[in-house]
N, C-alpha and C positions, 0 to 999 in steps of 0.2 A: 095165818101167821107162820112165820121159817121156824123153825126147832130152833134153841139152841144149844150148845155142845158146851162141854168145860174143854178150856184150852188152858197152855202151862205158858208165860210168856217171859221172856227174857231182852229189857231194855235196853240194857249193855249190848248182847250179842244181836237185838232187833230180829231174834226170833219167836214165834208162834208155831207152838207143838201141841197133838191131840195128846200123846204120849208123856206122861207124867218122868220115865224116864229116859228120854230119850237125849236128857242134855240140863245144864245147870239153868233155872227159872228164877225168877224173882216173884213173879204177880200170877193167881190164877183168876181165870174170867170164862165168863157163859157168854157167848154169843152166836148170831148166826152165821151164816156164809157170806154173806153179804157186809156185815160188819167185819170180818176176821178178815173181808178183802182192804175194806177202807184203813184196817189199820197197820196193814203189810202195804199201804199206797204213803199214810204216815211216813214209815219206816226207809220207805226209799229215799219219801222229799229230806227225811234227816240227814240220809248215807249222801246227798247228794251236798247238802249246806257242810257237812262233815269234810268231805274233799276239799271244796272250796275253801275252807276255814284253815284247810293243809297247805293248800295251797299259800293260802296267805301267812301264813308263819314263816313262809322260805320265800318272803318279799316283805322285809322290813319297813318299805317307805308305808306302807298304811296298817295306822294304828288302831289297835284291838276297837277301841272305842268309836271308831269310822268305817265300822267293818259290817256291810250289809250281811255277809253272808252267816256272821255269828250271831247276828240280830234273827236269823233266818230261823239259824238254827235252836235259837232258846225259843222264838215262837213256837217250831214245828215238835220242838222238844217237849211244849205245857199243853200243847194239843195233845202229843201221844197221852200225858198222863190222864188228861181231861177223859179220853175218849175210855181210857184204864178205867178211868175211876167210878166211871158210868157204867160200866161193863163187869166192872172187878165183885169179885164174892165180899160177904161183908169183911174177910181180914184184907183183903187188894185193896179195900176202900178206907180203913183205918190205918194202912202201912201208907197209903198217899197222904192223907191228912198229917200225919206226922210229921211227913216230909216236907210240910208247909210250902209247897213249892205251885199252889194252885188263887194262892192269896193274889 
């Protein structure tokens, strides 16, 4: 079985740090290298529904509610948390719960 490492992460900025001070975190979590890849793969498919979603603000004709790309992005948004919440120490895992955003 891979080790796993405590990581510092940060949702907002969709980064992943060994270094506790290397930068503002929200969530900490143990996982392996192999996990810490799948959720830096997460982070892209967000950054990428994120554009799209820009994109469509600066084209009025389709409305928020018709907008695959926002649909895209709250999917790949409860995945990040899901896969957090799995992975988070037990305070990563009560600061999610809170956040009711897994119901």
């Amino acid at each position: 079985m891979m080790e796993k490492k405590k990581y510092y992460v940060s949702v907002q900025s969709r980064t992943i740090m060994q270094n506790q001070g290397d930068a503002a975190y929200e969530l900490e979590i143990e996982a392996t290298d192999e996990q810490v890849l799948q959720l830096q793969e997460l982070f892209e498919e967000e950054e990428d529904f994120d554009i799209d979603s820009f994109i469509r603000v600066h084209s009025p004709s389709v409305p928020y509610h018709h907008d695959e790309a926002n649909d895209g992005y709250d999917i790949v948004l409860t995945e990040i948390y899901r896969t957090l919440h799995h992975l988070g120490t037990e305070e990563t895992k009560q600061h999610i719960e809170s956040m009711q955003i897994l119901n």
